[in-house]
ZAVEX-54644 format. One record per residue (C-alpha): z, y, x. Coordinates in steps of 0.2 Angstrom, whole numbers, plus 5000, padded with zeros to 4 digits. Example, Ala and Ser with C-alpha at 12.3 -4.5 7.8 and 13.67 -1.06 7.14 Angstrom:
2
503949785062503649955068
This chain:
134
411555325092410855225108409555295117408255205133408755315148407855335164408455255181407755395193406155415183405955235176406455155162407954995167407854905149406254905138407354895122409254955119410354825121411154765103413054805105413454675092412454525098413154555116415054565107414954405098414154325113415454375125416654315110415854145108415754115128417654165129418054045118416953895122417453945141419653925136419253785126418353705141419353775153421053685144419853515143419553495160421253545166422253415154420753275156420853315176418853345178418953425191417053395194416653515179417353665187415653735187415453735170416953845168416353985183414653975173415454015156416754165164414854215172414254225155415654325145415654445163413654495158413754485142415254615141414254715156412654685142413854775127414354935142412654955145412054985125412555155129412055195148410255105149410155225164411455135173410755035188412454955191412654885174411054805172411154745188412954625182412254585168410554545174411154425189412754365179411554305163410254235178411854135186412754025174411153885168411053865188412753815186412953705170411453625177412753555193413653515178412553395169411953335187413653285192413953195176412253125174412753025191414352985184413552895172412352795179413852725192414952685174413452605168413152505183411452575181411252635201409552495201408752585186408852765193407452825201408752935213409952865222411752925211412453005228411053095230410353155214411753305213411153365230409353355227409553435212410653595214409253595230407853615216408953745206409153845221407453855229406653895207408154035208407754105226405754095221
């Protein structure tokens, strides 16, 4: 049976980690990620390479989120999973930024958009990484 361990006196996670929950996770990322992965590769999006490190980011802390059902006292494993679960939306954001000024060039929509299409990737992922660094 699980049980919380202390990290050096303090406790790392204020719950045990559900084995099952993080093994069908890691399963359903795995799978979106593949089926993604083979998408983009056939379909040349090359711009979407992003979403694919965000998804491996995903299975790599949810698989480190299953380990550590069993070693809560384990520093290193809450650690990956903590920064590899904080990583990926930073990095399916990109994604939707990249596509979202995609879109606006197919739709010749470039007078309508409040940010320049060039820009609104850069000023964006700018905005992701200063909330992340904060």
């Amino acid at each position: 049976m699980p049980t919380l361990e202390t990290y050096r006196g303090d406790y790392l996670w204020h719950y045990v980690p559900n084995l099952p929950a993080a093994v069908v996770f890691a399963a359903l990322f795995s799978l979106a990620t593949a089926v993604y992965t083979w998408k983009m590769a056939t379909t040349r999006m090359w711009f979407c390479v992003p979403f694919v490190i965000g998804g491996l980011f995903e299975v790599i802390g949810f698989v480190s989120r299953a380990a550590s059902t069993y070693s809560t006292g384990s520093l290193a494993l809450y650690l990956i999973q903590a920064i590899f679960l904080l990583l990926p939306p930073v990095l399916f954001a990109a994604s939707l930024y990249m596509v979202y000024s995609r879109v606006v060039r197919a739709v010749q929509g470039e007078s309508f958009s409040l940010l320049s299409p060039r820009r609104t990737t850069a000023i964006f992922v700018l905005g992701d990484w200063l909330c992340l660094n904060i």
